[in-house]
mmCIF file of the N, C-alpha and C atoms, coordinates in Angstrom:
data_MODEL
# 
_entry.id   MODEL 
# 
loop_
_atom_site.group_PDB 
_atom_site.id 
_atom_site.type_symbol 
_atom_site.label_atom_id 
_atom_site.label_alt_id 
_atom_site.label_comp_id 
_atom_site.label_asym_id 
_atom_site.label_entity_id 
_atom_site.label_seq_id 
_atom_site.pdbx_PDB_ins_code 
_atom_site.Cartn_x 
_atom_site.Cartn_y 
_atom_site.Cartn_z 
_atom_site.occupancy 
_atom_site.B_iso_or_equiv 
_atom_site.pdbx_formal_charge 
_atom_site.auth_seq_id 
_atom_site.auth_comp_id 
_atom_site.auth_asym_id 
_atom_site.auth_atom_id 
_atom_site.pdbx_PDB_model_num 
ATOM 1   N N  . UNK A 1 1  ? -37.712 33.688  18.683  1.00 0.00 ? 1  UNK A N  1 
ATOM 2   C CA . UNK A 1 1  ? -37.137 32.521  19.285  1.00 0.00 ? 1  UNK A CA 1 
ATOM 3   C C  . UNK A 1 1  ? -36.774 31.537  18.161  1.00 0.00 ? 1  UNK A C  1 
ATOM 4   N N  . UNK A 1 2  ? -35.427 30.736  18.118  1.00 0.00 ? 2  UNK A N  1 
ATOM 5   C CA . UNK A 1 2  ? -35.108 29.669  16.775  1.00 0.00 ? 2  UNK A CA 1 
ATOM 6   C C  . UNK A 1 2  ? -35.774 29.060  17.587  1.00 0.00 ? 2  UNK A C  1 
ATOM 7   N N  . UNK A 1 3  ? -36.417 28.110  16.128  1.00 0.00 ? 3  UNK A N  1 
ATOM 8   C CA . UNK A 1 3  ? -37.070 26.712  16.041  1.00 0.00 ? 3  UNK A CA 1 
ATOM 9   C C  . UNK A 1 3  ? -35.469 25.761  16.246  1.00 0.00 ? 3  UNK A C  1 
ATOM 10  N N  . UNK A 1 4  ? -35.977 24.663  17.339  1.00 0.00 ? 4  UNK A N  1 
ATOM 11  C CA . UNK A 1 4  ? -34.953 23.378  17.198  1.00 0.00 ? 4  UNK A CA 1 
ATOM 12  C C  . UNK A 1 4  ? -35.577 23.096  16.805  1.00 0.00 ? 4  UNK A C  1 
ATOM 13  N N  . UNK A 1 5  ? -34.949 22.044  16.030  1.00 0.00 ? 5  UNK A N  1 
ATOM 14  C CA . UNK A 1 5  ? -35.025 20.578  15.182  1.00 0.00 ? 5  UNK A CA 1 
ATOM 15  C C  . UNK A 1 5  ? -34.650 20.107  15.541  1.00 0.00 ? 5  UNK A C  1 
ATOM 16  N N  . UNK A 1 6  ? -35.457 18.903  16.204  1.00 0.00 ? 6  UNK A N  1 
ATOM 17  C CA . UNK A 1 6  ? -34.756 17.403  16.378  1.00 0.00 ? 6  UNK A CA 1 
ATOM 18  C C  . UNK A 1 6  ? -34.600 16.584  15.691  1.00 0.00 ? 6  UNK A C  1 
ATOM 19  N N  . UNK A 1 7  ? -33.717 15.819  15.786  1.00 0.00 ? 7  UNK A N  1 
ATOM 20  C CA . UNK A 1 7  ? -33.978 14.416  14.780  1.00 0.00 ? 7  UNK A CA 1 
ATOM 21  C C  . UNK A 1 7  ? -34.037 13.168  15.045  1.00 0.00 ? 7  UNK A C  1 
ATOM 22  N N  . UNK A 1 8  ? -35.292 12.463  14.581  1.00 0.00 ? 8  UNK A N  1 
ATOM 23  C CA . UNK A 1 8  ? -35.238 11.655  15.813  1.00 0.00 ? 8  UNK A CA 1 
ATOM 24  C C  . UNK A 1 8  ? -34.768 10.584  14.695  1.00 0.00 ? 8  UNK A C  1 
ATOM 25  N N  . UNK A 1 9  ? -34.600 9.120   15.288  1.00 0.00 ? 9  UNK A N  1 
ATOM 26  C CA . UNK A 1 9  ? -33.586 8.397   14.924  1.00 0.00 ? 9  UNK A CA 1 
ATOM 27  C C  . UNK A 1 9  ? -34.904 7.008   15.201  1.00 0.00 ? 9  UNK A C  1 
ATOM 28  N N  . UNK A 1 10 ? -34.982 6.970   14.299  1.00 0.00 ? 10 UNK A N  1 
ATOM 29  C CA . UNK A 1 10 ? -36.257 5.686   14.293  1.00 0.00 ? 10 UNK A CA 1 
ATOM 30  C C  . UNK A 1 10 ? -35.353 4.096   13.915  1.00 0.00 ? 10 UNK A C  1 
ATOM 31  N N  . UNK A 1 11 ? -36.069 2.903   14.670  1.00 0.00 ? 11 UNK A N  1 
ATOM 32  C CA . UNK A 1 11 ? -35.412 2.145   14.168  1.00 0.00 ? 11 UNK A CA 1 
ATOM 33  C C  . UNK A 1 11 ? -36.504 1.200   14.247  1.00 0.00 ? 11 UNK A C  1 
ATOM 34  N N  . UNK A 1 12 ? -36.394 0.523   12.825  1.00 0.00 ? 12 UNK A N  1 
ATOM 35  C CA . UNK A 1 12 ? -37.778 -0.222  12.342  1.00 0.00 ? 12 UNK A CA 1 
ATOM 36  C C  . UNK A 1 12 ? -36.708 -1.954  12.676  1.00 0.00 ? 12 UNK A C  1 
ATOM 37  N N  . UNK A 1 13 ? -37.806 -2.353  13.477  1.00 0.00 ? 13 UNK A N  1 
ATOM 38  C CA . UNK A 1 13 ? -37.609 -3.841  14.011  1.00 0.00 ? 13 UNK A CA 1 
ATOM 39  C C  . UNK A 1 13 ? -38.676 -4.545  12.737  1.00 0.00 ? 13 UNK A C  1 
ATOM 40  N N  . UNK A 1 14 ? -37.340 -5.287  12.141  1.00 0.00 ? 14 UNK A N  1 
ATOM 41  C CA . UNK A 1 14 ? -37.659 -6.612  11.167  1.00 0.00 ? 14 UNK A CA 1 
ATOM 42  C C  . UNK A 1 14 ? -37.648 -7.624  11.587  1.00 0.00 ? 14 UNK A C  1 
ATOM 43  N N  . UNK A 1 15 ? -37.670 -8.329  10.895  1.00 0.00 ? 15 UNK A N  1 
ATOM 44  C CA . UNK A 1 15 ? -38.209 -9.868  10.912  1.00 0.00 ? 15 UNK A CA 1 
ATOM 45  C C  . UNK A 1 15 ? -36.611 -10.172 10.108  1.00 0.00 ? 15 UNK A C  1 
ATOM 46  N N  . UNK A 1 16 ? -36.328 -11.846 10.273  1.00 0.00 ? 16 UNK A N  1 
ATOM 47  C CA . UNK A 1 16 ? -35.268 -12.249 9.511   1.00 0.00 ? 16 UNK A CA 1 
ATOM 48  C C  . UNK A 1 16 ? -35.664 -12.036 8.058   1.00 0.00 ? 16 UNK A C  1 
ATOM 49  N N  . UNK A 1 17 ? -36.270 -12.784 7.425   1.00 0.00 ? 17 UNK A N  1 
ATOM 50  C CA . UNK A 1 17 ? -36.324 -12.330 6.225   1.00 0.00 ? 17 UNK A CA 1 
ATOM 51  C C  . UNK A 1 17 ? -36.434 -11.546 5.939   1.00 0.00 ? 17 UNK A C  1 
ATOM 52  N N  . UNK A 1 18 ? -37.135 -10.248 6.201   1.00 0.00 ? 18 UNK A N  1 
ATOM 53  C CA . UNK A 1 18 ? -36.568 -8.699  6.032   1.00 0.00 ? 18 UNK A CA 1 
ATOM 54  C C  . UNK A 1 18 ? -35.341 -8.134  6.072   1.00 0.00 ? 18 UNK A C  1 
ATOM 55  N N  . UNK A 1 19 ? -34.956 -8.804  6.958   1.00 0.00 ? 19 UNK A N  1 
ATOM 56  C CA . UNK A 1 19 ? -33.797 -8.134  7.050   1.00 0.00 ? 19 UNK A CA 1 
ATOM 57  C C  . UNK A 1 19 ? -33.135 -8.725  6.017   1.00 0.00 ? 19 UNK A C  1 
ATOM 58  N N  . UNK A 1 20 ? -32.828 -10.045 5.597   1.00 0.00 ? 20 UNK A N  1 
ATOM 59  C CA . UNK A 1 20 ? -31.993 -10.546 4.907   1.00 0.00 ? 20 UNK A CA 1 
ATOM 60  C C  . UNK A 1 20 ? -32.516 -10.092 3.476   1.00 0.00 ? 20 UNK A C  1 
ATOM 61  N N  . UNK A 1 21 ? -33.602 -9.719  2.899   1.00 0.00 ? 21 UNK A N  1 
ATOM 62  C CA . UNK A 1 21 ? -34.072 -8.898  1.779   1.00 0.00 ? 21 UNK A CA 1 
ATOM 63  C C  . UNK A 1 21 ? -33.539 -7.753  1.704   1.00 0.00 ? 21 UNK A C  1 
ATOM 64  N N  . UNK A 1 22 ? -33.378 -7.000  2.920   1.00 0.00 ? 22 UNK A N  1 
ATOM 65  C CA . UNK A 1 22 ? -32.636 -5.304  3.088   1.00 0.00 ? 22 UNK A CA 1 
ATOM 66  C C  . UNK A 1 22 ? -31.510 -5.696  2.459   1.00 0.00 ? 22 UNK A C  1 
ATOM 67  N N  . UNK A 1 23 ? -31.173 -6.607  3.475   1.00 0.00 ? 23 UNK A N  1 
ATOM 68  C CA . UNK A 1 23 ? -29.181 -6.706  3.142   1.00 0.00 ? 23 UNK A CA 1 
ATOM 69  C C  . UNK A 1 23 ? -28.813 -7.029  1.637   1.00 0.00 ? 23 UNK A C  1 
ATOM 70  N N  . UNK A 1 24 ? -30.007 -7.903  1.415   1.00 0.00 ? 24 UNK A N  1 
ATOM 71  C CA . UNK A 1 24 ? -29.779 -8.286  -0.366  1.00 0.00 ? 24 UNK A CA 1 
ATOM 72  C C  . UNK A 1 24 ? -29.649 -7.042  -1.279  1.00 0.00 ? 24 UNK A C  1 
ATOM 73  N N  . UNK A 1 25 ? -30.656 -6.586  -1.067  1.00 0.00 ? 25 UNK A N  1 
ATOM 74  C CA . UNK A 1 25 ? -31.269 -5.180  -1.641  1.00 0.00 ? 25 UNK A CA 1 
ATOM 75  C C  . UNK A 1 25 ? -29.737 -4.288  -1.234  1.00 0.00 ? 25 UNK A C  1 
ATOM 76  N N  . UNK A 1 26 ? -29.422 -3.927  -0.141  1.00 0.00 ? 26 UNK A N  1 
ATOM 77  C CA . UNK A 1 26 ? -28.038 -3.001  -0.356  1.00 0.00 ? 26 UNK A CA 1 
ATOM 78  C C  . UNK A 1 26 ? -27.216 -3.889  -0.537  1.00 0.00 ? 26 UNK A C  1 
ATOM 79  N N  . UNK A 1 27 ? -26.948 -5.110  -0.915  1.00 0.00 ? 27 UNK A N  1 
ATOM 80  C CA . UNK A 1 27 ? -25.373 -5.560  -1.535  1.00 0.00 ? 27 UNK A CA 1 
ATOM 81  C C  . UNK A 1 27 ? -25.076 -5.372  -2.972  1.00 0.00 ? 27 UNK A C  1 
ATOM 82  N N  . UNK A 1 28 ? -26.873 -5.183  -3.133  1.00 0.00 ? 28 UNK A N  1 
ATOM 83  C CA . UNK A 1 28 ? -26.774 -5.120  -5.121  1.00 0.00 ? 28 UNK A CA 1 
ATOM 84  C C  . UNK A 1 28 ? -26.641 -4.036  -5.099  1.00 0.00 ? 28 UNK A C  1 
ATOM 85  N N  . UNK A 1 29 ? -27.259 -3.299  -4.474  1.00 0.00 ? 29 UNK A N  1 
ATOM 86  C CA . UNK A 1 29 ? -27.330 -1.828  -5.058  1.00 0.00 ? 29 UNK A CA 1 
ATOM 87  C C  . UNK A 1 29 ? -25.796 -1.204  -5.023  1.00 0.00 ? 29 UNK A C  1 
ATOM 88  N N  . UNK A 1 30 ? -24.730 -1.547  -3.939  1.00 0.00 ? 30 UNK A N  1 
ATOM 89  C CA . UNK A 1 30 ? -23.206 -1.489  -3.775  1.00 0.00 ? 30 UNK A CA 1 
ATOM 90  C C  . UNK A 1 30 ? -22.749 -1.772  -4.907  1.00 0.00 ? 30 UNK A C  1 
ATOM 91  N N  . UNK A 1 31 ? -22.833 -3.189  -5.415  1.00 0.00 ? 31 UNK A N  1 
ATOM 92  C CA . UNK A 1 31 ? -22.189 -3.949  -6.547  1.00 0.00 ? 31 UNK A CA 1 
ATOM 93  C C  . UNK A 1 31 ? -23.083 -4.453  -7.731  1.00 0.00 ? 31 UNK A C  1 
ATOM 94  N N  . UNK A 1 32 ? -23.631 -2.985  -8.236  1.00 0.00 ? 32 UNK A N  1 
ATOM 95  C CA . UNK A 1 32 ? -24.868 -3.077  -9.114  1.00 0.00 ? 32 UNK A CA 1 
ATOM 96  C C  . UNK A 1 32 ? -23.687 -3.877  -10.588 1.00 0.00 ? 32 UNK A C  1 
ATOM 97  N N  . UNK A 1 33 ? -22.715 -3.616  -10.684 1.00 0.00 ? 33 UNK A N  1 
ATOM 98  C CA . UNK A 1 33 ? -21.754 -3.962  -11.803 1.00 0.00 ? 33 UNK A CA 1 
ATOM 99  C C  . UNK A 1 33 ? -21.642 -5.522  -12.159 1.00 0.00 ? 33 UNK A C  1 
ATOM 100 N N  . UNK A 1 34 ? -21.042 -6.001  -10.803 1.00 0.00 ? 34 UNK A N  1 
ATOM 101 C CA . UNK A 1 34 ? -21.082 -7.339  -10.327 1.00 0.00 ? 34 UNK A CA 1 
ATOM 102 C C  . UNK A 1 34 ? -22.193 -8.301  -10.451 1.00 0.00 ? 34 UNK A C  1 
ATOM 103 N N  . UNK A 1 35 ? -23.224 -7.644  -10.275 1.00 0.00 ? 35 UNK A N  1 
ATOM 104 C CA . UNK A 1 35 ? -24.371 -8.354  -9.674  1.00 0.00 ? 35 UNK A CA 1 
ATOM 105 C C  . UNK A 1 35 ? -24.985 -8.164  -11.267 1.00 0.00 ? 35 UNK A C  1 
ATOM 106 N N  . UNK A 1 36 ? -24.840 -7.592  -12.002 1.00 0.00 ? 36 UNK A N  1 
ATOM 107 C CA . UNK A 1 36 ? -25.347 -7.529  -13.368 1.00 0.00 ? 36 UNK A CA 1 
ATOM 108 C C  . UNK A 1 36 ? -24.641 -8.729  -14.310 1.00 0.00 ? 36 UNK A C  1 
ATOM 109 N N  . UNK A 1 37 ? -23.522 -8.990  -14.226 1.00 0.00 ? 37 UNK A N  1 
ATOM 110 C CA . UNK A 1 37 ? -22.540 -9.741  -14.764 1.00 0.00 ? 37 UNK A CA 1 
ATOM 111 C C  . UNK A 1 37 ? -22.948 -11.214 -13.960 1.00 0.00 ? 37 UNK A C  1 
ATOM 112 N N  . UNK A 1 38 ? -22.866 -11.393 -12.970 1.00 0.00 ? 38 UNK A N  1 
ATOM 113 C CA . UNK A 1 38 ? -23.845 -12.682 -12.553 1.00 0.00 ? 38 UNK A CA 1 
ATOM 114 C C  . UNK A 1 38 ? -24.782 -12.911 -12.660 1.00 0.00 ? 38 UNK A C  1 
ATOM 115 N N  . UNK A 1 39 ? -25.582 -12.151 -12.765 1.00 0.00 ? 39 UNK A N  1 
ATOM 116 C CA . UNK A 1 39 ? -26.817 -12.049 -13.629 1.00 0.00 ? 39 UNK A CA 1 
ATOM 117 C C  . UNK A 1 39 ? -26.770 -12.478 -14.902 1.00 0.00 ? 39 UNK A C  1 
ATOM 118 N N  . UNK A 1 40 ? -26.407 -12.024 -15.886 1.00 0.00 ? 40 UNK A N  1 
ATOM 119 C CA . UNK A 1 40 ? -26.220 -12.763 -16.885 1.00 0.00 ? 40 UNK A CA 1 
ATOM 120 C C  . UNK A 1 40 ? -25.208 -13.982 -17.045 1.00 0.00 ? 40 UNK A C  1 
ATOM 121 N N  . UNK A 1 41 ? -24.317 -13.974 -16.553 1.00 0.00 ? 41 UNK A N  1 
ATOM 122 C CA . UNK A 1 41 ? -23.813 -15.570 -16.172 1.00 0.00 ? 41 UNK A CA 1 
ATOM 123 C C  . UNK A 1 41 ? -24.743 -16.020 -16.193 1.00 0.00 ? 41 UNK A C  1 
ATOM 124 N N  . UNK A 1 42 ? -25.254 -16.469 -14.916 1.00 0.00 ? 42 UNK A N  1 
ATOM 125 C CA . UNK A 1 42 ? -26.477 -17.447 -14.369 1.00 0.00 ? 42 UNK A CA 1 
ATOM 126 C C  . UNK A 1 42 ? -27.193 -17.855 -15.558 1.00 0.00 ? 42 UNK A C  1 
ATOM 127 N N  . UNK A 1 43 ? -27.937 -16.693 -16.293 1.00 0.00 ? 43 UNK A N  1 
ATOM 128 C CA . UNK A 1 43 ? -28.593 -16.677 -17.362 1.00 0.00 ? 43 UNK A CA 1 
ATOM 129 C C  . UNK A 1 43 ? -28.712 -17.619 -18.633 1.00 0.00 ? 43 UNK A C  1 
ATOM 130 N N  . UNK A 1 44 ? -27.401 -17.158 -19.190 1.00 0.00 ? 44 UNK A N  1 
ATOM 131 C CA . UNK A 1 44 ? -26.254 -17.851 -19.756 1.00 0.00 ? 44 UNK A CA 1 
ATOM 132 C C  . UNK A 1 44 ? -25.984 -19.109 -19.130 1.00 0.00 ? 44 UNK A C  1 
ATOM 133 N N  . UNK A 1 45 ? -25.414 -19.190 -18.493 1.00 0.00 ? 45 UNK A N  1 
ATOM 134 C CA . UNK A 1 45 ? -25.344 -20.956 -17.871 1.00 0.00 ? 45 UNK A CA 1 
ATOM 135 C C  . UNK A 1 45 ? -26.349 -21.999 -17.842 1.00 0.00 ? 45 UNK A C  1 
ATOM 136 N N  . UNK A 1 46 ? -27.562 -21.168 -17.450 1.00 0.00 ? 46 UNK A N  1 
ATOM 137 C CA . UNK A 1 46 ? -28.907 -21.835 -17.573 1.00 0.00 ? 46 UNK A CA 1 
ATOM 138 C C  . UNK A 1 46 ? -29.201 -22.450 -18.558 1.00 0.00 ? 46 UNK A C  1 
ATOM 139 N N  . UNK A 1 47 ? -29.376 -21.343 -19.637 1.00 0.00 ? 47 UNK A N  1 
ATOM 140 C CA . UNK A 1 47 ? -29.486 -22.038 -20.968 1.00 0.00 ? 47 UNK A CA 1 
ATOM 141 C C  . UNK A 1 47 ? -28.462 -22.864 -21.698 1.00 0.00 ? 47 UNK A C  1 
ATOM 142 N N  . UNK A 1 48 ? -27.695 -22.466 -20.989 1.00 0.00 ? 48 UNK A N  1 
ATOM 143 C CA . UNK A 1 48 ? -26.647 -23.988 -21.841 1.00 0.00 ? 48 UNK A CA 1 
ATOM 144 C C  . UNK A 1 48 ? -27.204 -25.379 -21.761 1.00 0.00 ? 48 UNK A C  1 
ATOM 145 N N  . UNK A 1 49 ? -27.196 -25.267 -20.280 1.00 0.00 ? 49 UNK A N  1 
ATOM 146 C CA . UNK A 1 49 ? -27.585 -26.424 -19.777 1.00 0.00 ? 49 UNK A CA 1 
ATOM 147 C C  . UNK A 1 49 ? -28.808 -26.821 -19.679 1.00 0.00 ? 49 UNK A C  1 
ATOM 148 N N  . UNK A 1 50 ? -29.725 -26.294 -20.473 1.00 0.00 ? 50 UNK A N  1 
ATOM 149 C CA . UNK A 1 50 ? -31.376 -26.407 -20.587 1.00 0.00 ? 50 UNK A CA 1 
ATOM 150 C C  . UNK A 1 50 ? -31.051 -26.929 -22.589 1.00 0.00 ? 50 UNK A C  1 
ATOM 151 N N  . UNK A 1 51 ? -30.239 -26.073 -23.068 1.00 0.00 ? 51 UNK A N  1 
ATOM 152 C CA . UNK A 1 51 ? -29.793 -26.981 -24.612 1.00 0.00 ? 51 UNK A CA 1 
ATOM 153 C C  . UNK A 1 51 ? -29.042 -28.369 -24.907 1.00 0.00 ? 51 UNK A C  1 
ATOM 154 N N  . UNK A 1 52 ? -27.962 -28.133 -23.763 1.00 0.00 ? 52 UNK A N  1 
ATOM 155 C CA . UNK A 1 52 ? -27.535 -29.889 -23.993 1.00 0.00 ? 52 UNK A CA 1 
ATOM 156 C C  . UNK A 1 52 ? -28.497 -30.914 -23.343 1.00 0.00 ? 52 UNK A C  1 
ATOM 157 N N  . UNK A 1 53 ? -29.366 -30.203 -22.542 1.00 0.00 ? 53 UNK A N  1 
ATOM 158 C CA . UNK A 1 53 ? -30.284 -31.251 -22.104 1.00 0.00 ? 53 UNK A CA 1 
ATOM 159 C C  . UNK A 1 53 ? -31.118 -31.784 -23.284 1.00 0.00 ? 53 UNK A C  1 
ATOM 160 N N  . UNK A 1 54 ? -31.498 -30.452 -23.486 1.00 0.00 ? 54 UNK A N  1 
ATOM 161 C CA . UNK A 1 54 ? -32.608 -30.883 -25.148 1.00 0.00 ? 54 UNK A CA 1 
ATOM 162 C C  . UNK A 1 54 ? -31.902 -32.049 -25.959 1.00 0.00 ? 54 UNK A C  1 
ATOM 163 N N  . UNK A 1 55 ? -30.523 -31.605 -26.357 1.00 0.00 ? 55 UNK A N  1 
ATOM 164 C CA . UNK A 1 55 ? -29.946 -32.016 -27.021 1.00 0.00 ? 55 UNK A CA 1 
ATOM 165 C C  . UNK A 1 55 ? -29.809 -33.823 -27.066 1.00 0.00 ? 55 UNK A C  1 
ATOM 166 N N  . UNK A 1 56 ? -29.321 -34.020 -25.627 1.00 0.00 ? 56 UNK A N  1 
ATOM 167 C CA . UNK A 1 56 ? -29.263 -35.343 -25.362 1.00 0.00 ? 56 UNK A CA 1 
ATOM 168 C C  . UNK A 1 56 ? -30.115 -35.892 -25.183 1.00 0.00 ? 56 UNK A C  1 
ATOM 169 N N  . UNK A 1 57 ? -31.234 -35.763 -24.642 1.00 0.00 ? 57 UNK A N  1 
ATOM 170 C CA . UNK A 1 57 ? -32.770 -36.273 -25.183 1.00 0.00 ? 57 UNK A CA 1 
ATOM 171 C C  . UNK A 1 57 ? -33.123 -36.395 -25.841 1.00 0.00 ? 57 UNK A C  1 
ATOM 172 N N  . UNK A 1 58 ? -33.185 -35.577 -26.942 1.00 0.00 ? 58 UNK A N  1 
ATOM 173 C CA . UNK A 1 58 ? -33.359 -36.121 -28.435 1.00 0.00 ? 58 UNK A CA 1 
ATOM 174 C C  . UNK A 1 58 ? -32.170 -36.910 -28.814 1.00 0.00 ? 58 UNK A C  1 
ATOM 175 N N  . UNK A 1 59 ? -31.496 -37.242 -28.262 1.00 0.00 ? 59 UNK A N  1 
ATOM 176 C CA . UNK A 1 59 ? -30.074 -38.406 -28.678 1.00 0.00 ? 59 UNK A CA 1 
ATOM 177 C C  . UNK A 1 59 ? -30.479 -39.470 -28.362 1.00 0.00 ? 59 UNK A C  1 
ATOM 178 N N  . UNK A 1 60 ? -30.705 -39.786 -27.421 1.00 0.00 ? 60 UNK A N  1 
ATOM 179 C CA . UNK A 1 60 ? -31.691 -40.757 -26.399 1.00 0.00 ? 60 UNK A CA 1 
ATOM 180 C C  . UNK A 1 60 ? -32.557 -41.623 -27.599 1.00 0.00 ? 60 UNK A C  1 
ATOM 181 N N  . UNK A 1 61 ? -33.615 -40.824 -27.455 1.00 0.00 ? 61 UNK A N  1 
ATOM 182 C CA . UNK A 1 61 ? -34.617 -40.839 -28.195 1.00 0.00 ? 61 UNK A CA 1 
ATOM 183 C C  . UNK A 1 61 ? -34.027 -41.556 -29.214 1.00 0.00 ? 61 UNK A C  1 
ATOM 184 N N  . UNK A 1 62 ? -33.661 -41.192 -30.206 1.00 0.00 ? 62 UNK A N  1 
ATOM 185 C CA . UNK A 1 62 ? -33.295 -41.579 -31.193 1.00 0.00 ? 62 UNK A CA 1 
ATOM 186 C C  . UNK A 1 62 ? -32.649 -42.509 -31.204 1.00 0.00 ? 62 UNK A C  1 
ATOM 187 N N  . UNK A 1 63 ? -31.974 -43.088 -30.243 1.00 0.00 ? 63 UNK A N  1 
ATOM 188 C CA . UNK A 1 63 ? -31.298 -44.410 -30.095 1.00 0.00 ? 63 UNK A CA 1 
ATOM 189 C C  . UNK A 1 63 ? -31.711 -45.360 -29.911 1.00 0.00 ? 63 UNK A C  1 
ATOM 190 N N  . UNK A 1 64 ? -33.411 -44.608 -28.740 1.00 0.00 ? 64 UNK A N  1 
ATOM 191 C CA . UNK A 1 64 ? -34.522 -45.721 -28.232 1.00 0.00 ? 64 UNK A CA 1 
ATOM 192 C C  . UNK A 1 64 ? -35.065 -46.489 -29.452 1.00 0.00 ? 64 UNK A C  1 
ATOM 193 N N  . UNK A 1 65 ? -35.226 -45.635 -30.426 1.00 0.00 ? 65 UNK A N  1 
ATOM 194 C CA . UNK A 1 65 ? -35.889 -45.877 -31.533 1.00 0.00 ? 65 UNK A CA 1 
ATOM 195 C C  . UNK A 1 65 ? -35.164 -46.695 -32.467 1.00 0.00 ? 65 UNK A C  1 
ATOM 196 N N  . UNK A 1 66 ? -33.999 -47.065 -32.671 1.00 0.00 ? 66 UNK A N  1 
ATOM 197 C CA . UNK A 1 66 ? -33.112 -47.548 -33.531 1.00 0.00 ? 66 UNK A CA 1 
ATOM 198 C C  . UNK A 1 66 ? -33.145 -49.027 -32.644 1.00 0.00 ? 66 UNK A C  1 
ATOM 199 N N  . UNK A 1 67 ? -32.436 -48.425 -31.300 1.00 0.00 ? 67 UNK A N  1 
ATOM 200 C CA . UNK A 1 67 ? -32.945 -50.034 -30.858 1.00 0.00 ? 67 UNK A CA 1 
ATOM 201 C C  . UNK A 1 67 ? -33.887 -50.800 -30.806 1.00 0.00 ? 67 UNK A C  1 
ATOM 202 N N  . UNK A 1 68 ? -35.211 -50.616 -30.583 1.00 0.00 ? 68 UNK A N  1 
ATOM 203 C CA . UNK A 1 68 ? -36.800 -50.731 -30.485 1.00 0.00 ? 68 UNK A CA 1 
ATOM 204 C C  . UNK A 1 68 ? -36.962 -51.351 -32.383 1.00 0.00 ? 68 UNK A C  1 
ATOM 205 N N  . UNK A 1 69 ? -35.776 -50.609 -33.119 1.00 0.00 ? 69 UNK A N  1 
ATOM 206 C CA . UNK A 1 69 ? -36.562 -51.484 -34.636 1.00 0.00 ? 69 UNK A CA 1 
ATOM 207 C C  . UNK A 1 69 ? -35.391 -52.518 -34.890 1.00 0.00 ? 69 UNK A C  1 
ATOM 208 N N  . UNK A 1 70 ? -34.193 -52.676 -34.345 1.00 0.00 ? 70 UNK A N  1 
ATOM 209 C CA . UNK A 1 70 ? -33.512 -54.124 -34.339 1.00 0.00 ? 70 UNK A CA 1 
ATOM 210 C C  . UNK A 1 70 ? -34.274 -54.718 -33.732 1.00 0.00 ? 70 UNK A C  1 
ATOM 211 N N  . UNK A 1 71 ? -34.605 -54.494 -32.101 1.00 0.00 ? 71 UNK A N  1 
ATOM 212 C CA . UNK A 1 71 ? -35.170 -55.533 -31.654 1.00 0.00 ? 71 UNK A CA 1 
ATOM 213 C C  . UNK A 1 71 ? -36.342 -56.478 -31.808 1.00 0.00 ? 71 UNK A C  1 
ATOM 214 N N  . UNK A 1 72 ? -37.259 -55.158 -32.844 1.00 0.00 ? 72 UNK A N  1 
ATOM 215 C CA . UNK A 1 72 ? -38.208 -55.959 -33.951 1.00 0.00 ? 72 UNK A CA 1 
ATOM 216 C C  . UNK A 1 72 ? -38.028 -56.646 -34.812 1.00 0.00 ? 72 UNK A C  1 
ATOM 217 N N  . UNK A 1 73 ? -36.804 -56.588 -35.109 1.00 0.00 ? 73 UNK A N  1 
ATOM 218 C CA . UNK A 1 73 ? -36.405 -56.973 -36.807 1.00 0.00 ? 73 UNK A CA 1 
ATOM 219 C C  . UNK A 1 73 ? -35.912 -58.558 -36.093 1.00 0.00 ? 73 UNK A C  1 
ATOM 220 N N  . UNK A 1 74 ? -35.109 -58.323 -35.040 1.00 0.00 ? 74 UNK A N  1 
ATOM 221 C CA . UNK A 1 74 ? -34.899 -59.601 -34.725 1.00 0.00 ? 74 UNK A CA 1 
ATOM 222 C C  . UNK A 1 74 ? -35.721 -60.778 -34.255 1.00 0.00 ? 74 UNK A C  1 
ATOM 223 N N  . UNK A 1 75 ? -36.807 -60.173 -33.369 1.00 0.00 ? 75 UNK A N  1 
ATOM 224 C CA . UNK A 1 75 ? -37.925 -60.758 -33.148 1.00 0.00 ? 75 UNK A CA 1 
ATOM 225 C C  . UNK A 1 75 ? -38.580 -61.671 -33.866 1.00 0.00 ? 75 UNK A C  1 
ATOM 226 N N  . UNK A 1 76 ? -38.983 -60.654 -35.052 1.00 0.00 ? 76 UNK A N  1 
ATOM 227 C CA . UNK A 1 76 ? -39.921 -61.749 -36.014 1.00 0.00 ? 76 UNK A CA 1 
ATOM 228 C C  . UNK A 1 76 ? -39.117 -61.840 -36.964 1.00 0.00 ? 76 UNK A C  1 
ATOM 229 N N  . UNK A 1 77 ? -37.797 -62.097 -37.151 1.00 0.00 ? 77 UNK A N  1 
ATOM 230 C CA . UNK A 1 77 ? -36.999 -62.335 -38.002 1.00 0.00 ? 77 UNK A CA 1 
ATOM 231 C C  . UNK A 1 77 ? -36.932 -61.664 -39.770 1.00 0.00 ? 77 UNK A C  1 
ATOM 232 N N  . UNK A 1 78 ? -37.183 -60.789 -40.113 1.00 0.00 ? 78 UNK A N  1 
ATOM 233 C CA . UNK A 1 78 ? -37.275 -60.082 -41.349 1.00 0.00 ? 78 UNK A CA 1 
ATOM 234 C C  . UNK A 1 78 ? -35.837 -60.210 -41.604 1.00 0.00 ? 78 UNK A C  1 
# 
């Protein structure tokens, strides 16, 4: 006698955030190319903008400080 095989057809009930993790999970895996290249964008962008921050803070700074010794100098008059 053949063996049937069935197949059964399961369907796993998620939650929203599951699901929206699935969907994440297969959009990258589709556009693994894409999603690598924004990836490093992002990356890249980040740190730009984490260096001019540095950057201008220590600009800051340094201005605080220039002003802070006129305003001494003027103070007690030297």
């Amino acid at each position: 006698m053949a063996e049937i095989k069935k197949k059964s057809n399961i369907e796993i009930e998620r939650n929203p955030i599951e699901r929206f993790l699935m969907y994440v999970k297969d959009f990258l895996k589709s556009n693994r190319k894409k999603a690598a290249y924004s990836a490093v964008f992002i990356l890249a962008l980040f740190f730009l903008l984490l260096t001019v921050n540095l950057l201008l803070t220590r600009s800051s700074e340094k201005e605080m400080v220039r002003l802070e010794i006129i305003i001494d100098n003027h103070h007690y008059g030297d």
